[in-house]
GUTI-693518 format. One record per residue: x, y, z of N, C-alpha, C in turn; residue number from 1; residue in one letter. Coordinates in steps of 0.1 Angstrom, whole numbers. Each point is the difference from the previous one (the first is absolute). Example, Ala and Ser with C-alpha at 12.3 -4.5 7.8 and 13.67 -1.06 7.14 Angstrom:
 n_east n_north  n_up ca_east ca_north ca_up c_east c_north  c_up   k r
    132     -57    78      -9       12     0      9      12     0   1 A
     -4      11    -7       9       11     0     -8      11     8   2 S
END
This chain:
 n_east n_north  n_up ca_east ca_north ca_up c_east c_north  c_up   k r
   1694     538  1490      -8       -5   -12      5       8   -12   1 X
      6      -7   -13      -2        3    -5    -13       6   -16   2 X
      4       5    -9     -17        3    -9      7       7   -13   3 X
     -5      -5   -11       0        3   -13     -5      17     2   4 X
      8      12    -1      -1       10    -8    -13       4   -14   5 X
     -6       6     0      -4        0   -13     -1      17    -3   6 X
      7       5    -8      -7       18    -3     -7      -5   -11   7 X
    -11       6    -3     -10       -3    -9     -2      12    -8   8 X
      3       2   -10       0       13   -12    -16       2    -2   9 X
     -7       6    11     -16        5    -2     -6       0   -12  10 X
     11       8   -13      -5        2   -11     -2      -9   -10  11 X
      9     -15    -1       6       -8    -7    -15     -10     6  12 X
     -2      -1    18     -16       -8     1     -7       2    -6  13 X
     -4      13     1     -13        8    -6     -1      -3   -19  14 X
     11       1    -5       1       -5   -13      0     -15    -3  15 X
      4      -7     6       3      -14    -2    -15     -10    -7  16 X
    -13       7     6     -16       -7     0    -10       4     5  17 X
    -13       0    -4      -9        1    12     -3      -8     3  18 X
      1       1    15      -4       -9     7    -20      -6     1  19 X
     -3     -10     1     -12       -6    -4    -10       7    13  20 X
    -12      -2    -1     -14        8    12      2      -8     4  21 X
      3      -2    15       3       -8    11    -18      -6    -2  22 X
     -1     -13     8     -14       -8     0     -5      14    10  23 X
    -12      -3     1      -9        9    13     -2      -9    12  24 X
      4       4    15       0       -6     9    -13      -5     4  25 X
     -2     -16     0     -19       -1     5      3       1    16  26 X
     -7       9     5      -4        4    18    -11     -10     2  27 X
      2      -5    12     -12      -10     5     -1       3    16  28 X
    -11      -9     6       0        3    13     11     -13     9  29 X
      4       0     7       4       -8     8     -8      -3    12  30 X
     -6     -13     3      -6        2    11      8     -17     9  31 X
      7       2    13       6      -11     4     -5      -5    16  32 X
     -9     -12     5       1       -7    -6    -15      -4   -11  33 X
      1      -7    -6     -14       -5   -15    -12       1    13  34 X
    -11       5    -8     -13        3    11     -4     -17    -4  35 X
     -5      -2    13      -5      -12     4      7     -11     1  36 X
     13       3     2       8      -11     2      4       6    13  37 X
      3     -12    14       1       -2    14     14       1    -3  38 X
      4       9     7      18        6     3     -2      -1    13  39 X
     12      -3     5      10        0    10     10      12     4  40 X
     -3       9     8      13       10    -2      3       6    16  41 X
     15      -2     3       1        2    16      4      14     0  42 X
      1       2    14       3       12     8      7      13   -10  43 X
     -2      11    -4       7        5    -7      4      -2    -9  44 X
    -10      -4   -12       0       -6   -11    -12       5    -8  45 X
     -6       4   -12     -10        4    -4     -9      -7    -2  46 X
     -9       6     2     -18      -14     0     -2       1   -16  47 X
      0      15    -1      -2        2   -15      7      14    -6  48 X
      4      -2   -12      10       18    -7     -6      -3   -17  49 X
     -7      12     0      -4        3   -11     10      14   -11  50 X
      0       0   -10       4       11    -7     -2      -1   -17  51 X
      8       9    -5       5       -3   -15     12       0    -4  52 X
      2      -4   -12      13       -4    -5     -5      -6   -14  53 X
     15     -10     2       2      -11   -16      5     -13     6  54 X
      0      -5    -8      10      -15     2     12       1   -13  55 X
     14       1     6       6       -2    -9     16      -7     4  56 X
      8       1   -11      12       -6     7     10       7     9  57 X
      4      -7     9      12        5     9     14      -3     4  58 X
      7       9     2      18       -2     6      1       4    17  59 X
      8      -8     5       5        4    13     14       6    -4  60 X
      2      11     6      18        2    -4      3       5    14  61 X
      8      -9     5      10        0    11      4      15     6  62 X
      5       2     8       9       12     9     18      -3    -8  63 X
      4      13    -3      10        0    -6      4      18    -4  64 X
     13      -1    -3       5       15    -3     10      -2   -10  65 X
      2      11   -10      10        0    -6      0      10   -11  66 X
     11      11     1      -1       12   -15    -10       9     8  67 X
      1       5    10      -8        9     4    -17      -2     3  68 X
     -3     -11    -4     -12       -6     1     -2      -8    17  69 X
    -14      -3     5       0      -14    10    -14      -1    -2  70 X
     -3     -12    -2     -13       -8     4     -1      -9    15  71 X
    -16       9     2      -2       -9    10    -10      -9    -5  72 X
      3     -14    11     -13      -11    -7    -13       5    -4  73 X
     -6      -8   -12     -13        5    -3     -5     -10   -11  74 X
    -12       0    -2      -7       -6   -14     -3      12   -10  75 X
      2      -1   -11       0        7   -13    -15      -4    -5  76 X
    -13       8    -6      -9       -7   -10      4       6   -14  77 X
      1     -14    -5      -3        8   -15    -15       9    -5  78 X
      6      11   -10     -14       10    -5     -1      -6   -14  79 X
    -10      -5     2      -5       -7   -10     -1       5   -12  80 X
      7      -5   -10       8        4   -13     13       7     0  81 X
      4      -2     7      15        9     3     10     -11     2  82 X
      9       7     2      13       -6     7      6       8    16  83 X
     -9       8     3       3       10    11     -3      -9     7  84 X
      1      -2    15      -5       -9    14     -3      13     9  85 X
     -8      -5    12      -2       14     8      0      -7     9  86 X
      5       3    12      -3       -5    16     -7      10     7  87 X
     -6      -4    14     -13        9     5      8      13    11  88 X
     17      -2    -3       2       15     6     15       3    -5  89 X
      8       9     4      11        6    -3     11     -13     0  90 X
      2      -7    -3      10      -14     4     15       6    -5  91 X
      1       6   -14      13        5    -2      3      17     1  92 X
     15       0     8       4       13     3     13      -1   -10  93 X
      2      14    -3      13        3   -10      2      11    11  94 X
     20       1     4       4        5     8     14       6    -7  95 X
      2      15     1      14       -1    -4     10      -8     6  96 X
     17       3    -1      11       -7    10      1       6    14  97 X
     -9      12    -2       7        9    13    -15      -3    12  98 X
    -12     -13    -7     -14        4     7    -10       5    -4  99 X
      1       8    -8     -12       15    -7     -7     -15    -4 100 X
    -15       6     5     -10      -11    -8     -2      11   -15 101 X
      1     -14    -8      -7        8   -14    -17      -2    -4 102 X
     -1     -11     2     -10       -4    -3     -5     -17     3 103 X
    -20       2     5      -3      -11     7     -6      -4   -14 104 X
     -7     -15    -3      -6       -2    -6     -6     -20     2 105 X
    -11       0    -8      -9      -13     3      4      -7   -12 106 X
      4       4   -13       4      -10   -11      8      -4    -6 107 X
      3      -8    -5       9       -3    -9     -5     -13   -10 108 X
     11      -2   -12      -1      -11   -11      4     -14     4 109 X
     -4      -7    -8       2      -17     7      2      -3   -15 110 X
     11     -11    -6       5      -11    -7     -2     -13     7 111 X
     -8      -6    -6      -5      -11    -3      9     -10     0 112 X
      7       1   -12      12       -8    -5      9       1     7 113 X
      8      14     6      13       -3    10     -6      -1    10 114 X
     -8       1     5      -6        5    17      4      10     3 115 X
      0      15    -7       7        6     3     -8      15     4 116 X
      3       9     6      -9        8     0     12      15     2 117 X
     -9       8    -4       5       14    -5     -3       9     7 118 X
      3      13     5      -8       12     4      8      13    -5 119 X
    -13       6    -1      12       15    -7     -4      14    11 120 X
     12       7    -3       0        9     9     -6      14    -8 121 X
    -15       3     2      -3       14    -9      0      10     7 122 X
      6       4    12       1       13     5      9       9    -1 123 X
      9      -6   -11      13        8    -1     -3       7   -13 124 X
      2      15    -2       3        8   -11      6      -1   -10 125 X
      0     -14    -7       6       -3   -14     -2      -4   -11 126 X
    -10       9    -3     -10       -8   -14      8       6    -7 127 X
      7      -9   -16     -17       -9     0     10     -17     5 128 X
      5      -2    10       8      -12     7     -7      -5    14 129 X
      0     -11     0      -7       -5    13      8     -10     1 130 X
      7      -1    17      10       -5     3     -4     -18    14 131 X
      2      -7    -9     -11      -14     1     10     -10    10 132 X
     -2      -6     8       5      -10     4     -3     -14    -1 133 X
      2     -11     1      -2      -17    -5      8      -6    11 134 X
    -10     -13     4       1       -6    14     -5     -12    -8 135 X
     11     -10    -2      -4      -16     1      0      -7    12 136 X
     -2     -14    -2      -7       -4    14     17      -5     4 137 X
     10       0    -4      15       -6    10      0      17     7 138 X
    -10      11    -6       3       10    11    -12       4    11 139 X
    -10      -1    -4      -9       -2     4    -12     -12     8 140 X
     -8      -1     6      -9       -8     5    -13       1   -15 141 X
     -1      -4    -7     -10        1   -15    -11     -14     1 142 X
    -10      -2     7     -13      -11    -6     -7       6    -4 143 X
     -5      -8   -13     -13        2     0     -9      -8     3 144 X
    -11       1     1     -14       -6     8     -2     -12   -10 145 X
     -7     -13     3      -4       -8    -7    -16       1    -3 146 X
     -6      11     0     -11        2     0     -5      18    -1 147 X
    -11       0    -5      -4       19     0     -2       2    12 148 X
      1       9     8      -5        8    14    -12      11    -7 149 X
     -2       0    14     -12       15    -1      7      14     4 150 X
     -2       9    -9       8       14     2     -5       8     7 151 X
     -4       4    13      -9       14    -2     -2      11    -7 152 X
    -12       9    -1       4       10    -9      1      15     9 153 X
      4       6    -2       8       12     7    -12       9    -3 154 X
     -6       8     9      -6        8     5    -15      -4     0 155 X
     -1     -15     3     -14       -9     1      1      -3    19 156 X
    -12       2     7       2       -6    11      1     -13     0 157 X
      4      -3    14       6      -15    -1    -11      -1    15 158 X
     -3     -10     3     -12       -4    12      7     -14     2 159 X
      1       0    18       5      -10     9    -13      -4     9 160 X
     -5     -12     4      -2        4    16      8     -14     6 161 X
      7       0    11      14       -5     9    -10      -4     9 162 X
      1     -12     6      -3      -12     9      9       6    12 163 X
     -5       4    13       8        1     9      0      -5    15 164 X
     -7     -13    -4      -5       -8    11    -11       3    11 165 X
     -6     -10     8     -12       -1     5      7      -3    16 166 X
    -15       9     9      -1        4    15    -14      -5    -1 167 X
      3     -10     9     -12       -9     4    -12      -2   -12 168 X
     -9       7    -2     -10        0   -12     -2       8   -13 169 X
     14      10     2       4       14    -3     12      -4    -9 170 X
     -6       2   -16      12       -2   -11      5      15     0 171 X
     14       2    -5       4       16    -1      9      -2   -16 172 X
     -2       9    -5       4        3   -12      1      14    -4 173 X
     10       3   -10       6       14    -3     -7      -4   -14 174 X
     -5      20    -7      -2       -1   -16     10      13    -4 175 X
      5      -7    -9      12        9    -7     -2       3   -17 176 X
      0      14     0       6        4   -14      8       7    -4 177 X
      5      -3    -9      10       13    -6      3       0   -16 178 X
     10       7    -9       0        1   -11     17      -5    -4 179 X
      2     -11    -9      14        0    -1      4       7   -12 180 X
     10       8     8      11        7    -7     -4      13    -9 181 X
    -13       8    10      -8       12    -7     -1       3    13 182 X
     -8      13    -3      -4       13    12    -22       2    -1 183 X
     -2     -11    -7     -12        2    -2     -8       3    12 184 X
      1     -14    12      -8        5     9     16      -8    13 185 X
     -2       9    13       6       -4    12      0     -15     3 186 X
      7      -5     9      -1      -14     3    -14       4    11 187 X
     -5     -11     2     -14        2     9      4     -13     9 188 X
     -4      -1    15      -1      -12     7    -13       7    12 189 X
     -5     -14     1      -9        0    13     -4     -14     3 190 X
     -1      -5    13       1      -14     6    -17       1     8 191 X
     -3     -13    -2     -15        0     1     -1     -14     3 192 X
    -12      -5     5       3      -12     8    -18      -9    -4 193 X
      0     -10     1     -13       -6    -1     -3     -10    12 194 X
    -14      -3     5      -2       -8    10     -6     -11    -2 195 X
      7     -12    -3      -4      -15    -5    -20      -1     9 196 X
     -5       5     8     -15        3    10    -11       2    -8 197 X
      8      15   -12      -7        3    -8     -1      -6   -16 198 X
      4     -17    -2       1        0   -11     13      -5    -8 199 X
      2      -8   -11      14       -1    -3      1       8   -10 200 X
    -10       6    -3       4       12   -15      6      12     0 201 X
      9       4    -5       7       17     5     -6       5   -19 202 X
      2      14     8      -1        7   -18      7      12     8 203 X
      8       3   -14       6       17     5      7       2   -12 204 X
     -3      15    -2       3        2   -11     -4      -3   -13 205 X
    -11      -8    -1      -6       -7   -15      8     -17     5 206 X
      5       1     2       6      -14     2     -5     -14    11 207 X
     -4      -8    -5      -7      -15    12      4      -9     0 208 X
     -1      -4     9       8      -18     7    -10      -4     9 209 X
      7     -11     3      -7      -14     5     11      -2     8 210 X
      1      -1    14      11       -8     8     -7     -13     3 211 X
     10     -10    -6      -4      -10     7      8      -9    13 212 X
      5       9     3      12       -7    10     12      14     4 213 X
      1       2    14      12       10     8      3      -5     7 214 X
     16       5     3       6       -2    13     11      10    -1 215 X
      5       2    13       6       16     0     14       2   -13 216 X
      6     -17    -4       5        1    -9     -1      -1   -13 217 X
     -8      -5    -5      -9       -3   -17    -18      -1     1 218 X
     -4       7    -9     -13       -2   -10     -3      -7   -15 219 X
    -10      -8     2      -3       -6    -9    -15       8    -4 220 X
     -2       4   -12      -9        8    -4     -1      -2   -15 221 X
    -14       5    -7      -5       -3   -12     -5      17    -4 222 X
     10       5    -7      -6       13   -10    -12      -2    -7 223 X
     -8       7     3     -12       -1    -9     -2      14    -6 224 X
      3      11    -2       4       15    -3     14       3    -1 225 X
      3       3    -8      10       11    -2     -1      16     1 226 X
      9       9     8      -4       12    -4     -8       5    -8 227 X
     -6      10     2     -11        9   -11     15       6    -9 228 X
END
């Protein structure tokens, strides 16, 4: 693959303008699926996943190498008022010729107008120069989304509970949490089970449903609570 070069004269950016106060990101809750609407969801699939985030725009950028760089596949979110994009883990490695990792990282820039996207390498000792690379889409895999996604936000827990099918009268289900892309709290799991004998209502965790329908491979169920 080839990629556009860029050394960037640090001091000549810094002079060029200020740059404008990015908008402020609105955080909301995500709750999937809508409470009181009857879902459908099979074997190893989520009943319900709560968290926080945004809604905003997105890029997929392909698996590819070139200039000491490689991406692996991933979706990029934009940070709302920026031009930076972030993905939810390390996607690009910078490697010297001989191997040496230089540095991992989750972001990079996106052009609109070429489809073109950028990453720069800041772990090298050369200020005031930052040494940039550019990836159009004849080199790269580059969409963007026809629509905003939801981002999570990084060091918010994230809440699952997973459908893991039914023994005779006996629904079984896993509840999962964790934090994307922070150290705030550990991943957590524990699998817990309900007995259609006692009822079709579960609650756990602040969270309630309504099954209206199992079989060892899909549930049909009505959220009436979302986590606390």
């Amino acid at each position: 693959m080839k990629a556009k070069i860029i050394l960037a004269i640090g001091i000549i950016t810094a002079l060029s303008g200020c740059k404008s106060t990015p908008s402020p990101i609105v955080w909301t809750k995500m709750v999937t699926p809508l409470v009181g609407a009857e879902t459908t969801t099979f074997l190893g699939e989520n009943l319900i996943t709560q968290g926080h985030g945004y809604y905003t725009d997105v890029i997929t950028v392909g698996d590819g190498s070139g200039w000491g760089a490689e991406f692996k596949e991933a979706k990029y979110y934009n940070i709302t008022g920026t031009n930076e994009w972030a993905a939810s883990f390390d996607s690009i490695t910078f490697e010297t010729t001989s191997g040496k990792l230089l540095e991992e990282k989750n972001t990079l820039e996106y052009s609109a107008k070429d489809n073109e996207v950028c990453i720069t390498l800041s772990s090298l000792d050369i200020n005031p120069f930052q040494l940039s690379n550019c990836f159009d889409s004849s080199e790269i895999s580059i969409k963007k989304g026809n629509k905003k996604e939801f981002a999570w936000r990084p060091n918010k827990v994230q809440q699952y509970i997973e459908y893991n099918g039914k023994s005779g009268d006996t629904l079984k289900f896993t509840y999962r949490e964790f934090t994307q892309g922070g150290m705030a709290r550990d991943a957590f799991r524990a699998d817990f089970t309900m007995d259609l004998n006692d009822g079709r209502t579960l609650g756990y965790k602040g969270a309630r449903f309504e099954v209206v329908e199992a079989t060892n491979s899909s549930i049909s169920y009505k959220i009436i609570k979302p986590f606390i």
